[in-house]
SERO-4910 file (N, C-alpha, C, O; in steps of 0.05 Angstrom, whole numbers):
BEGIN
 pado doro    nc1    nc2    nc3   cac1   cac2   cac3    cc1    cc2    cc3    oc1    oc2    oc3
  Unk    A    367   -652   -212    353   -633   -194    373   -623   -173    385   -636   -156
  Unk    A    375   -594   -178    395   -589   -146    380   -579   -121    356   -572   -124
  Unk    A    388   -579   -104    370   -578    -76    377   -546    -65    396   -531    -71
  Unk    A    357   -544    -49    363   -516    -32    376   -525     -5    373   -546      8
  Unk    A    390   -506     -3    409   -508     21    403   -482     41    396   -460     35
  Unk    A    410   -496     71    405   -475     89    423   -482    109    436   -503    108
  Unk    A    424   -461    132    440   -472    153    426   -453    182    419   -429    185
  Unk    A    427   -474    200    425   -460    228    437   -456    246    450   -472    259
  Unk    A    432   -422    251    451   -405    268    437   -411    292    412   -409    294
  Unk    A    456   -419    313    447   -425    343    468   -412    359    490   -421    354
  Unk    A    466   -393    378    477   -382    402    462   -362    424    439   -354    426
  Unk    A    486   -357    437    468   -336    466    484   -305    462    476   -284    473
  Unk    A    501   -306    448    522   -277    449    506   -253    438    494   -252    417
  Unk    A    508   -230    462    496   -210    459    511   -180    436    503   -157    431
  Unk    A    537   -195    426    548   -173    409    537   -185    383    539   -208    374
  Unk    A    528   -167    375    517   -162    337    541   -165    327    542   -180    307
  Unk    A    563   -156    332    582   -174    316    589   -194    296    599   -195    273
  Unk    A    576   -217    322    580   -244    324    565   -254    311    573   -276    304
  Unk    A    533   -246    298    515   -251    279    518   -239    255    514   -250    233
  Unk    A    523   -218    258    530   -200    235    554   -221    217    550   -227    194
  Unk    A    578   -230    233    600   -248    210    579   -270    211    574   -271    187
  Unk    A    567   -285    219    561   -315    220    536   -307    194    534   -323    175
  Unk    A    520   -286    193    506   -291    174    515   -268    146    498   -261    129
  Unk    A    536   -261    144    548   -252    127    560   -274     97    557   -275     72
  Unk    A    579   -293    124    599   -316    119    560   -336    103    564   -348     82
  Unk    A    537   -336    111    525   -354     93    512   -329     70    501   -337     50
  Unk    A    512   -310     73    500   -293     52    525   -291     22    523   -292     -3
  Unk    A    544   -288     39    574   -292     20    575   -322      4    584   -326    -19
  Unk    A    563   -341     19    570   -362      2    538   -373    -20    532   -392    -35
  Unk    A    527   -346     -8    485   -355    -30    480   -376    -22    483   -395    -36
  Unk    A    469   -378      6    464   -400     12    431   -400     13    426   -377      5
  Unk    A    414   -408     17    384   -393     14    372   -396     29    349   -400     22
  Unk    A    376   -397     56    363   -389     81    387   -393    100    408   -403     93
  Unk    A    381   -383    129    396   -377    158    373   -391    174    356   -394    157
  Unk    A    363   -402    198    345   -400    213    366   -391    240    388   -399    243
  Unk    A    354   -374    256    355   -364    279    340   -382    309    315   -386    312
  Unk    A    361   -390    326    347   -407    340    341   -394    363    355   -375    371
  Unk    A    318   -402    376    310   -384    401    292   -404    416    282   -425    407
  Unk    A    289   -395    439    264   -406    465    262   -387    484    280   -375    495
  Unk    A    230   -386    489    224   -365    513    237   -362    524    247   -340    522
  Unk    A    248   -379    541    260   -375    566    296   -379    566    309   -378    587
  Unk    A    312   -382    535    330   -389    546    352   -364    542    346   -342    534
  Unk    A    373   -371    547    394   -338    553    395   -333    524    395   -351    507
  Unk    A    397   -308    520    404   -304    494    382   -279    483    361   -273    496
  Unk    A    391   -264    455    378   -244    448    356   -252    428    361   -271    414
  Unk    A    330   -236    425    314   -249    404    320   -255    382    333   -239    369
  Unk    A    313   -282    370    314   -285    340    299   -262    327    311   -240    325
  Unk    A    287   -264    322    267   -238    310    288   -211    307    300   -204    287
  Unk    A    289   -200    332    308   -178    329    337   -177    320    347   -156    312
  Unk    A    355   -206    321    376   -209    311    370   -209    277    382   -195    260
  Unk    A    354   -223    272    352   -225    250    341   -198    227    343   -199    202
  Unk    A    329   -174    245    330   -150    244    348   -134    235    352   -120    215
  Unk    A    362   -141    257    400   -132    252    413   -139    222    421   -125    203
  Unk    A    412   -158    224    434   -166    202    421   -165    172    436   -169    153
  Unk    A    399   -161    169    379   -152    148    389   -131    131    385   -137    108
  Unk    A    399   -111    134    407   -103    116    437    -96    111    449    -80     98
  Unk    A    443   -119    129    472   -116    118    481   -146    106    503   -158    103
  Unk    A    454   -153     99    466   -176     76    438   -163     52    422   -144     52
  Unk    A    447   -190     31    435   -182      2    413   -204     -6    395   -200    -22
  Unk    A    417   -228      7    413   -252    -14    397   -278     -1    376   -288     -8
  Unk    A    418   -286     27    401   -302     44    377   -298     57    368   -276     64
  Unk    A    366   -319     59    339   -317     68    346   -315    103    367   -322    112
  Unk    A    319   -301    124    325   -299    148    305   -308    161    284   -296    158
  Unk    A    307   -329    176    283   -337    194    284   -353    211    289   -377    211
  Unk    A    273   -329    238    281   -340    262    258   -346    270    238   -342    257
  Unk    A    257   -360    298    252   -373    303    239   -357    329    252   -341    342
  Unk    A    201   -368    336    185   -341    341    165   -368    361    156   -388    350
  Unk    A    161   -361    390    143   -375    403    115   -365    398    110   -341    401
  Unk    A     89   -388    387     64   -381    393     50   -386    420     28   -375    423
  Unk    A     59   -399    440     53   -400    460     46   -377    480     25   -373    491
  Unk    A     74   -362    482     71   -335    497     72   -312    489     77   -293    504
  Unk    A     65   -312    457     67   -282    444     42   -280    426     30   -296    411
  Unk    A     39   -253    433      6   -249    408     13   -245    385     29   -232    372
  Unk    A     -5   -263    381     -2   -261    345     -1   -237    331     12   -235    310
  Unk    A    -18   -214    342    -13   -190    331     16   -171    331     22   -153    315
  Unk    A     36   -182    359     55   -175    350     72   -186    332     84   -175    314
  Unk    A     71   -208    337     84   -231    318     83   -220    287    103   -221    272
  Unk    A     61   -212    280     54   -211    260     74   -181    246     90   -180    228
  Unk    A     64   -163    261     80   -144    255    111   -143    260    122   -126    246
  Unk    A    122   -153    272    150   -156    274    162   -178    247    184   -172    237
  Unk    A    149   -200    239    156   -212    219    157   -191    193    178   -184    181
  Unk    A    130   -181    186    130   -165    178    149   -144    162    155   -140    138
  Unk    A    156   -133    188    177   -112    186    204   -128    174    219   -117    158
  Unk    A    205   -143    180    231   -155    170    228   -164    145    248   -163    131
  Unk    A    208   -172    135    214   -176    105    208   -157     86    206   -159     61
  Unk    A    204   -130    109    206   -101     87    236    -99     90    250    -96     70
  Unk    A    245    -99    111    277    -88    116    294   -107     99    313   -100     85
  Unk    A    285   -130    103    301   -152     78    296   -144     44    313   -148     27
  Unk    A    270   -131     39    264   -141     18    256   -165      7    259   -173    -16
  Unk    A    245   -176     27    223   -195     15    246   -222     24    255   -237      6
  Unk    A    252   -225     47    272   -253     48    267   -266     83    282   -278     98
  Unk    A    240   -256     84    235   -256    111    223   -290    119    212   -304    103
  Unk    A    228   -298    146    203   -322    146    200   -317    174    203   -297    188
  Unk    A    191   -349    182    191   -348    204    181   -382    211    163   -395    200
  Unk    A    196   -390    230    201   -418    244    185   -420    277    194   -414    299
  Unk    A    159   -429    268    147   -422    297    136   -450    309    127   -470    299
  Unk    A    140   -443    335    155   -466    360    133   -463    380    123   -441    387
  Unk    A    128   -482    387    110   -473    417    131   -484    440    153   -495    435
  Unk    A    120   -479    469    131   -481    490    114   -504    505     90   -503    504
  Unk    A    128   -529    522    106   -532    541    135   -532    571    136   -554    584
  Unk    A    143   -523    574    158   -512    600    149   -506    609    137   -487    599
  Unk    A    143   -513    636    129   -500    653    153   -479    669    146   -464    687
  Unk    A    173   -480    663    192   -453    678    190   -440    659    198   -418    667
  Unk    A    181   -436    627    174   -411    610    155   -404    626    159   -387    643
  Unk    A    134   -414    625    103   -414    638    105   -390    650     96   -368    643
  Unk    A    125   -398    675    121   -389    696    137   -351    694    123   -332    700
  Unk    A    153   -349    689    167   -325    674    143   -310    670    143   -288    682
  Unk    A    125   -313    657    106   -299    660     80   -295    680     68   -274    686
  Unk    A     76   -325    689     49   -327    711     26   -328    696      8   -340    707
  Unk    A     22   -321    678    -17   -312    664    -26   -343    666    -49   -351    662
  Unk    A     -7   -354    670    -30   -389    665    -21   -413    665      4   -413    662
  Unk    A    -33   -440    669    -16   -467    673      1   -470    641     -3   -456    621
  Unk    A     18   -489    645     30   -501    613     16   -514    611      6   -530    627
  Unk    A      9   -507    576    -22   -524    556    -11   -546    548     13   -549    542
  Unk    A    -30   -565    547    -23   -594    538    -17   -599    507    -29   -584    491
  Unk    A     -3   -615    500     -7   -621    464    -26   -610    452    -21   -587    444
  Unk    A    -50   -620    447    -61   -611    435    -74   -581    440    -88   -569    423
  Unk    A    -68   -571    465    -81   -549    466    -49   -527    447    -51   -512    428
  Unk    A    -30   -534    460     -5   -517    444    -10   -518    410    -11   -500    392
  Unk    A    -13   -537    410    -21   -531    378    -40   -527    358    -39   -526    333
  Unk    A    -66   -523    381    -87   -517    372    -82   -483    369    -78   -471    348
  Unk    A    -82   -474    388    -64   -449    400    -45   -441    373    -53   -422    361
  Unk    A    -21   -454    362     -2   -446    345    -11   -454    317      5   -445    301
  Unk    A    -29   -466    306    -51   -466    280    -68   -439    286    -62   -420    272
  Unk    A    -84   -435    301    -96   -402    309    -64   -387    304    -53   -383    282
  Unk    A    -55   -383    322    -39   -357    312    -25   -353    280    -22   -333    265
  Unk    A    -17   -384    277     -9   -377    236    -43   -372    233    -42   -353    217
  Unk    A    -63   -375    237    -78   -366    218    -80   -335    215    -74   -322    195
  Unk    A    -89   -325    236    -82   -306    243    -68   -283    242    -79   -261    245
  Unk    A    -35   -286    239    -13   -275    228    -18   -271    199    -19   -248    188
  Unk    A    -22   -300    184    -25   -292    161    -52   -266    152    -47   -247    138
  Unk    A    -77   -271    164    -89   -254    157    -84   -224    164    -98   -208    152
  Unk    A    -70   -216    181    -58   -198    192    -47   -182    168    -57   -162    158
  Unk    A    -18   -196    159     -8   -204    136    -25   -195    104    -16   -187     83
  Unk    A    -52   -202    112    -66   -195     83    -85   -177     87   -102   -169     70
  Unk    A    -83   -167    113    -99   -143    123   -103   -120    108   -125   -109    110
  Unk    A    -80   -105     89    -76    -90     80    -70   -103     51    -53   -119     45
  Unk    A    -91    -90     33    -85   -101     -3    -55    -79     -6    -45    -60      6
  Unk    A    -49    -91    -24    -19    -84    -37    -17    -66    -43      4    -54    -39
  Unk    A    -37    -54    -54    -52    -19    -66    -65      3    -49    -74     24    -55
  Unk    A    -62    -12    -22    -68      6      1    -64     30      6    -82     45     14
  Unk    A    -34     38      0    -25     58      5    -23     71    -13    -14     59    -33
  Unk    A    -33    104    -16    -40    122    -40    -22    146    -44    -13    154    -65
  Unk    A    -15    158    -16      0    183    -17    -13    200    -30      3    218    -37
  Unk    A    -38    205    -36    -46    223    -53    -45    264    -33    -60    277    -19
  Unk    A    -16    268    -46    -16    292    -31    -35    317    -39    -33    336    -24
  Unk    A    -53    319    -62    -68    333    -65    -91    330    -37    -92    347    -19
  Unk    A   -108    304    -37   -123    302    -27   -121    298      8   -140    298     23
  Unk    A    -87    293     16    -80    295     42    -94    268     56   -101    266     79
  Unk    A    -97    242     30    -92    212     35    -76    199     38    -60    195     19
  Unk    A    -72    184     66    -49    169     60    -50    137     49    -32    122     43
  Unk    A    -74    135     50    -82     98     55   -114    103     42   -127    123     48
  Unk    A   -121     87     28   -149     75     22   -158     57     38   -148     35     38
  Unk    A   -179     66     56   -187     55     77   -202     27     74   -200      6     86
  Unk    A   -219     37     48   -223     13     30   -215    -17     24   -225    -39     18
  Unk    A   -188     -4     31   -170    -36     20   -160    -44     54   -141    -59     54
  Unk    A   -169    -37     79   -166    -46    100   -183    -63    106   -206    -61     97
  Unk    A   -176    -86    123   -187   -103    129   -191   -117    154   -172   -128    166
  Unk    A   -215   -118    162   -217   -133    196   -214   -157    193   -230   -169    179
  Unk    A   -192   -171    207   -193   -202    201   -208   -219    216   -209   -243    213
  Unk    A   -227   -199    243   -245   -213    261   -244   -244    255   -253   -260    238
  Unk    A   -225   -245    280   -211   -275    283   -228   -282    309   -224   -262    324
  Unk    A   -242   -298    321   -247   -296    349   -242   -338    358   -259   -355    352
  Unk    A   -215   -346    373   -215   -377    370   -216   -377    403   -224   -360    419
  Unk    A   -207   -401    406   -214   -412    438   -193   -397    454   -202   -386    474
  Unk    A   -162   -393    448   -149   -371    466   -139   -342    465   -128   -330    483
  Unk    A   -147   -331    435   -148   -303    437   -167   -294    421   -181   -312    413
  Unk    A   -175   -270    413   -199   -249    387   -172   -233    385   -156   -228    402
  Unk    A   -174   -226    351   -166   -201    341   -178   -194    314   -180   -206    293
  Unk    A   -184   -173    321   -203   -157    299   -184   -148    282   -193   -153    259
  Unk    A   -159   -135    279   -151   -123    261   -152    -98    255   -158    -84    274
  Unk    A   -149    -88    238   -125    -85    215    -92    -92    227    -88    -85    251
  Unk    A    -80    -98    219    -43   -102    223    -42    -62    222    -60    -48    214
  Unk    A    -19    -55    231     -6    -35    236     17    -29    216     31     -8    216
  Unk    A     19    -50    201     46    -46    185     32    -64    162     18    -85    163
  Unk    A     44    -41    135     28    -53    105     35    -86    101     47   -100    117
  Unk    A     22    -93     76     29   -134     74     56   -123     68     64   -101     60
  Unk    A     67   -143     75    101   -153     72    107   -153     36     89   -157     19
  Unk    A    125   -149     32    139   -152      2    127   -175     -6    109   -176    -23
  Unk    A    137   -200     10    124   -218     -1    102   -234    -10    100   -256    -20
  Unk    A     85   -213     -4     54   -225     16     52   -233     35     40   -222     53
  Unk    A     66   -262     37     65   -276     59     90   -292     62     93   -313     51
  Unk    A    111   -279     79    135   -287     84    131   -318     90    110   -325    100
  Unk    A    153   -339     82    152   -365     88    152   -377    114    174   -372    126
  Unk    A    133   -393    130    131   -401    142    139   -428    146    134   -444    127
  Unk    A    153   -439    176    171   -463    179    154   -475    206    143   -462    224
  Unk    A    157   -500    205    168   -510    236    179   -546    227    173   -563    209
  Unk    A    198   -544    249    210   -568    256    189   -594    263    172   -587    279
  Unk    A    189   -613    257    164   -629    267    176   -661    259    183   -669    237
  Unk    A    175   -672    281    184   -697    291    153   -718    284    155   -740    274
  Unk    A    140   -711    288    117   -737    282     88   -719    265     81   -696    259
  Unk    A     80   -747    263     59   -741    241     34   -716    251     24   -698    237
  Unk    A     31   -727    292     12   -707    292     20   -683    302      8   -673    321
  Unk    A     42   -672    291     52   -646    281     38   -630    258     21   -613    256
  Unk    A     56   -646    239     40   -638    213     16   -628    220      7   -606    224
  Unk    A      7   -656    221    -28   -657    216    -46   -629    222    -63   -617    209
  Unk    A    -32   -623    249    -45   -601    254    -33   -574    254    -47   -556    264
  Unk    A     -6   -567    243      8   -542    238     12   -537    211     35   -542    205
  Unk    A     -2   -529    192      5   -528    163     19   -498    161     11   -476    169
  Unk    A     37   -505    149     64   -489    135     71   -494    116     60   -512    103
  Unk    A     96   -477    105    106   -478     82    121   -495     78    121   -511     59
  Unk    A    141   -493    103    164   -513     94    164   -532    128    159   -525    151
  Unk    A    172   -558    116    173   -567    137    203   -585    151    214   -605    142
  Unk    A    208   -571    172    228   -585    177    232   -613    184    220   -620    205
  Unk    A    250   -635    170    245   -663    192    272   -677    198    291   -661    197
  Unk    A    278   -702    206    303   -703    220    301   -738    209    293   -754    226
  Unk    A    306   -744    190    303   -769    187    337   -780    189    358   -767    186
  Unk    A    336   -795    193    363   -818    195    373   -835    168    394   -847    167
  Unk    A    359   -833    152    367   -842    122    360   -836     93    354   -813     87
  Unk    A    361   -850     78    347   -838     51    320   -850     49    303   -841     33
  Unk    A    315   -872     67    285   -889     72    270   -878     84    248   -871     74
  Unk    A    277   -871    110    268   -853    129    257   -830    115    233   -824    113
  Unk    A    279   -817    104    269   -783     93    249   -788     68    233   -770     64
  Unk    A    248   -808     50    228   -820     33    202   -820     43    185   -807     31
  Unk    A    195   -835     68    171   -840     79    153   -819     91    128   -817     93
  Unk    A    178   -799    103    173   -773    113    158   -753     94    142   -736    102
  Unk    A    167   -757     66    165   -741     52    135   -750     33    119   -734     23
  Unk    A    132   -777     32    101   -784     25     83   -783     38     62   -790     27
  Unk    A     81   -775     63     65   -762     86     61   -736     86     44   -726    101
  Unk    A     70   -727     74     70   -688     71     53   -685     44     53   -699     23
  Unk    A     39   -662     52     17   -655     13     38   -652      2     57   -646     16
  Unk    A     42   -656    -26     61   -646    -47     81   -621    -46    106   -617    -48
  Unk    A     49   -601    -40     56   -571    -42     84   -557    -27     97   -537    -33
  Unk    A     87   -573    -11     96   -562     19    132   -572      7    140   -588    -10
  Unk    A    142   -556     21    172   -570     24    182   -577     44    172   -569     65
  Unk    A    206   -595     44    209   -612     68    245   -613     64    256   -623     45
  Unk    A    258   -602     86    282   -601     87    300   -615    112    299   -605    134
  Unk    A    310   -629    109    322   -655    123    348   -638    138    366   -626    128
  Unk    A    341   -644    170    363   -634    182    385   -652    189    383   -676    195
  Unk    A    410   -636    187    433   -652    197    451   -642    208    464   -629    192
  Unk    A    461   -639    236    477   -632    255    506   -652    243    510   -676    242
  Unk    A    529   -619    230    552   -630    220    576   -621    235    578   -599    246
  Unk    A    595   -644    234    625   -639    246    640   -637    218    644   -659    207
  Unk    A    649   -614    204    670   -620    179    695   -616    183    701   -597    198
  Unk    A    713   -631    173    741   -626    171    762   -635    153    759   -657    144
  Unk    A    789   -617    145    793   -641    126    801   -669    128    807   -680    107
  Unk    A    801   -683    154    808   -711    144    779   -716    176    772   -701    193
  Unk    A    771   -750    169    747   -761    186    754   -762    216    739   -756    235
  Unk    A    777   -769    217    780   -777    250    784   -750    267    779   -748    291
  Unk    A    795   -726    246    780   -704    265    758   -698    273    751   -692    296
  Unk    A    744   -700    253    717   -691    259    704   -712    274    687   -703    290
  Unk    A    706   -732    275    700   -751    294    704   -742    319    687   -734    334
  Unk    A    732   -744    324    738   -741    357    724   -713    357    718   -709    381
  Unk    A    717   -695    344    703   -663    353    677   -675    364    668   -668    386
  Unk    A    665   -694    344    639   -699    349    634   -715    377    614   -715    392
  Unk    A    653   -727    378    659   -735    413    635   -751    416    630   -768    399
  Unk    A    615   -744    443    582   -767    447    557   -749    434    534   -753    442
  Unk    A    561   -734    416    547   -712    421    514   -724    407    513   -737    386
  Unk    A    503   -721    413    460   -735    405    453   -709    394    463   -687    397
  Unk    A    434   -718    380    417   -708    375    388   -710    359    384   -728    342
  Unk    A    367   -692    367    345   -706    344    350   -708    313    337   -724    299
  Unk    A    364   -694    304    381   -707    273    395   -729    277    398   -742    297
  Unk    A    405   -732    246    426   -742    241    447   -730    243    451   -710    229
  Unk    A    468   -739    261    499   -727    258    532   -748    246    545   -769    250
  Unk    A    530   -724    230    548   -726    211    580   -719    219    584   -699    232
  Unk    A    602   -735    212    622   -725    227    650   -741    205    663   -762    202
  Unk    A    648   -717    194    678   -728    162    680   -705    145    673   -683    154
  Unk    A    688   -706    124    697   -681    103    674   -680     91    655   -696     90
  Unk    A    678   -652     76    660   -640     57    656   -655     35    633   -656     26
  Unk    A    677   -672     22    663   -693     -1    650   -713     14    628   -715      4
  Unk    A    653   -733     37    639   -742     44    613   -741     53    598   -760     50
  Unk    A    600   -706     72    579   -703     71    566   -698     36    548   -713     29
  Unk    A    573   -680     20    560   -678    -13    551   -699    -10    527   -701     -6
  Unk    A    574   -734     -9    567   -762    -20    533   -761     -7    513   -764    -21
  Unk    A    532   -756     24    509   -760     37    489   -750     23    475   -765      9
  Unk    A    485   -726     25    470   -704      6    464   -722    -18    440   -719    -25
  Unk    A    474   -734    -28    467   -738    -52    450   -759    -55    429   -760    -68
  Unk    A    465   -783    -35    443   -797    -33    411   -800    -12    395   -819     -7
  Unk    A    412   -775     -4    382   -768      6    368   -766    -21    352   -783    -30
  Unk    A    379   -736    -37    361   -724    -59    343   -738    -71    323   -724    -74
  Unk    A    341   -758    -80    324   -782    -89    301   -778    -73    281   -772    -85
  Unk    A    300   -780    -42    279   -784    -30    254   -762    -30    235   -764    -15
  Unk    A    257   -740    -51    240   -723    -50    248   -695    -33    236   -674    -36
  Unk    A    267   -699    -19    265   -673     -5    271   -649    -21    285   -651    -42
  Unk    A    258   -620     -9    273   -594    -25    298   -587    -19    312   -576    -36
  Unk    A    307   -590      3    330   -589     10    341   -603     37    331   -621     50
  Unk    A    370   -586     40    377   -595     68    381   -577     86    392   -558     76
  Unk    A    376   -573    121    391   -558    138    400   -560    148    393   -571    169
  Unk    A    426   -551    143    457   -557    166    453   -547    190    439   -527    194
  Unk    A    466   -562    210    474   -548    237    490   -541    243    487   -545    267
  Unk    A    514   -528    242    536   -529    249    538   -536    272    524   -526    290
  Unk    A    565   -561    278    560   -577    303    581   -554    326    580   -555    351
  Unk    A    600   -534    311    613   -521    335    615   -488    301    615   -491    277
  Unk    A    614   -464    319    620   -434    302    638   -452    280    622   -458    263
  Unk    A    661   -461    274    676   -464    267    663   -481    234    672   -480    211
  Unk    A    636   -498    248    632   -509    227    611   -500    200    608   -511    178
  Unk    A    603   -485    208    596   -459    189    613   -446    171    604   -444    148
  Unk    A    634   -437    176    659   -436    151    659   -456    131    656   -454    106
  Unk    A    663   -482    149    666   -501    127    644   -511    115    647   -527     97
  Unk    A    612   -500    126    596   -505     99    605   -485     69    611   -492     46
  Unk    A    603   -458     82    604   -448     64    630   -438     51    629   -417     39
  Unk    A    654   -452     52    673   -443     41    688   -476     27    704   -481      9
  Unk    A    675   -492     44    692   -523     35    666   -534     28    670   -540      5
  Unk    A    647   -539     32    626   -563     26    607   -542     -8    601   -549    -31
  Unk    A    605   -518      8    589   -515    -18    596   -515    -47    580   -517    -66
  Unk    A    631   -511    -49    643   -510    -72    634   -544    -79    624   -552   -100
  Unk    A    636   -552    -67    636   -589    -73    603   -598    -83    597   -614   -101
  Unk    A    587   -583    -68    557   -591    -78    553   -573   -105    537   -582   -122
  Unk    A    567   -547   -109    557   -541   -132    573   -558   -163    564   -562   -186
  Unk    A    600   -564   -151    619   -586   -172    603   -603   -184    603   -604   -208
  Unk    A    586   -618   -169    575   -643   -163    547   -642   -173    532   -662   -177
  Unk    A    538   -612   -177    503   -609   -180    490   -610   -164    467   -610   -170
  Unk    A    494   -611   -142    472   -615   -121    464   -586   -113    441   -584   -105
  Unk    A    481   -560   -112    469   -540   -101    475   -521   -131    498   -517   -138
  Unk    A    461   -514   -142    458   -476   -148    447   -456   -141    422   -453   -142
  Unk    A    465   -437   -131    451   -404   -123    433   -402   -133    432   -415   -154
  Unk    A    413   -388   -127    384   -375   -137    379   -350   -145    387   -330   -133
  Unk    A    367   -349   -164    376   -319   -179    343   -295   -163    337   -271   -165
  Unk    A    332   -314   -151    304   -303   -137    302   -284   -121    309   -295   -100
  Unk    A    296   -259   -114    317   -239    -97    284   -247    -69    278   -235    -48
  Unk    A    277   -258    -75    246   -263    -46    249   -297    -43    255   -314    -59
  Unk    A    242   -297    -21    252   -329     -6    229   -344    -22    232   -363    -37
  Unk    A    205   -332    -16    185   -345    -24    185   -364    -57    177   -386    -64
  Unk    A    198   -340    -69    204   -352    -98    216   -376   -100    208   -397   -109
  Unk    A    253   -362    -78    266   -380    -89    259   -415    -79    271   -433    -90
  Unk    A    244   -420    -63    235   -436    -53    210   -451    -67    195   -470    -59
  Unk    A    210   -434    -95    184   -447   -102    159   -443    -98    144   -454   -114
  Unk    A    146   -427    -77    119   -428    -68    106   -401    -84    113   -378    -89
  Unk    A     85   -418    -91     62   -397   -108     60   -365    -92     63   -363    -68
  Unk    A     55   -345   -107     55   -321   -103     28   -329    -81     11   -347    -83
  Unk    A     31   -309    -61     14   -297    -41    -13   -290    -50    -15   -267    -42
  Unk    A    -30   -294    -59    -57   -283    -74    -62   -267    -39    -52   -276    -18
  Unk    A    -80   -242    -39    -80   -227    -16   -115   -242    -20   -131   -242    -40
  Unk    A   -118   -254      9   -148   -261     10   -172   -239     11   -196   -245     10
  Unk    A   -160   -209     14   -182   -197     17   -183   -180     -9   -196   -159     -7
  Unk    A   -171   -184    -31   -170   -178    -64   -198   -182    -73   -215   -198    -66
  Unk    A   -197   -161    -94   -223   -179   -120   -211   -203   -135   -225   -220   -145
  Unk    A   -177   -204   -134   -180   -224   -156   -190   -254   -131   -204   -275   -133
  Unk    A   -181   -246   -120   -193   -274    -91   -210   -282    -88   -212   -306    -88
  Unk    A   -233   -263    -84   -261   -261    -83   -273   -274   -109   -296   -283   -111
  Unk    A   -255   -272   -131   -268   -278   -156   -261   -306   -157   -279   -322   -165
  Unk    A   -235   -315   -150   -221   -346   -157   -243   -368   -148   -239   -392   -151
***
């Protein structure tokens, strides 16, 4: 079995440049996803919109950044994801995060910071939401019929009259369903009552071993995928990458030796069920060496093959999008 591989792009630099090579360098090496890291409040340009950017100037990687439900309406949310997995062509996702900062909070004023369970009661409403947004418009919506001076069958529009405890939206979305249907959805999640109450596609976790990521992974429904993060120092010999890695923590595991030694790692997770892995690169530098030193070694080895799937959703495995407001839906 070979695994899917991803890696996360984290910075504050306002030149497109600087994203444009970093997610070039993983589209060049078919790697099958990027995530884009972001927080309300911290310096730096939107994920969403970076990930905009560089959309069509790659081919292959998947793009998904990373999008707060706390302080953004789902109805934009919705449409901005959206848009990007038309501009991708169907390689869009999205990694959504709540906030409880109270200096985000405050950046705006509209209200106190919500407790646990209210943040994620809050970020279950908005994926629901998004998604129906998302299926607002059947696939066959749009007609163009220039005789008749139609642009859309109104027919196939849909009110998703959502009404929960912190927002209502009636609907229709503003922008047709996505290529995908329903671009892949992520979040990172450290304990169980995460999960429990944020259902997604893929789920991110941070286990410390092949036991760890085992146990992690019989707690999750089947359906779902689960990709094991690891914050890496590579180099060619260990005691560099060591001394790089210096005191550095984190909620992963960090890794700090050569590219055959991380594969060895990799390899012995795979057993534990996971779909894949997500790299961190522990400094810019170490992003090269996923994709120019480690991935030659995981594909030697079997652990990684490119994906011939040109939509994330595929290559990831997840069942086609059925649009909930279809006849064939209505009929299932």
């Amino acid at each position: 079995m070979t695994l899917r591989i991803a890696a996360a792009l984290n910075g504050d630099s306002f030149d497109a440049a600087d994203w444009i090579s970093a997610a070039r360098e993983a589209d060049e090496a078919l790697l099958d996803f990027i995530t884009f890291d972001d927080a309300f409040g911290r310096r730096g340009p939107d994920a969403v919109l970076v990930a905009s950017r560089v959309a069509p100037l790659t081919r292959h990687v998947g793009l998904v950044p990373v999008a707060t439900t706390t302080h953004t309406e789902p109805f934009h949310l919705s449409t901005a994801l959206a848009t990007l997995d038309w501009v991708s062509h169907g390689r869009a996702g999205w990694q959504v995060r709540v906030s409880a900062d109270p200096a985000e909070a405050d950046l705006l004023g509209r209200r106190a910071p919500l407790g646990f369970d209210d943040l994620f009661t809050e970020a279950a409403d908005a994926v629901e939401v998004v998604r129906r947004l998302w299926d607002s418009w059947e696939d066959d919506a749009i007609i163009k019929d220039v005789a008749t001076g139609r642009f859309v069958d109104r027919d196939k529009l849909h009110y998703v009259d959502f009404a929960g405890e912190h927002f209502t939206v009636k609907g229709p979305s503003i922008v047709p369903r996505p290529p995908q249907g329903q671009p892949v959805i992520a979040a990172l999640t450290h304990q169980a009552r995460v999960w429990e109450r944020l259902d997604v596609d893929v789920y991110f976790v941070t286990p410390s071993d092949v036991d760890s990521a085992a146990t992690i992974v019989r707690q999750l429904p089947a359906r779902k995928k689960v990709f094991a993060d690891i914050v890496v120092f590579l180099d060619a010999d260990q005691e560099t990458a060591i001394r790089r890695r210096g005191a550095t923590t984190s909620d992963a595991a960090v890794f700090a030796g050569t590219p055959a030694q991380l594969a060895g790692l990799i390899a012995g997770w795979e057993p534990s069920g996971i779909a894949g892995v997500r790299l961190r690169p522990g400094a810019p530098t170490d992003l090269t060496a996923i994709t120019r030193d480690l991935v030659p070694v995981l594909r030697e080895r079997g652990l990684f093959e490119p994906s011939t799937a040109t939509t994330l959703r595929e290559r990831l495995g997840l069942p086609v999008a059925v649009n909930r407001y279809s006849p064939e839906a209505a009929n299932a």
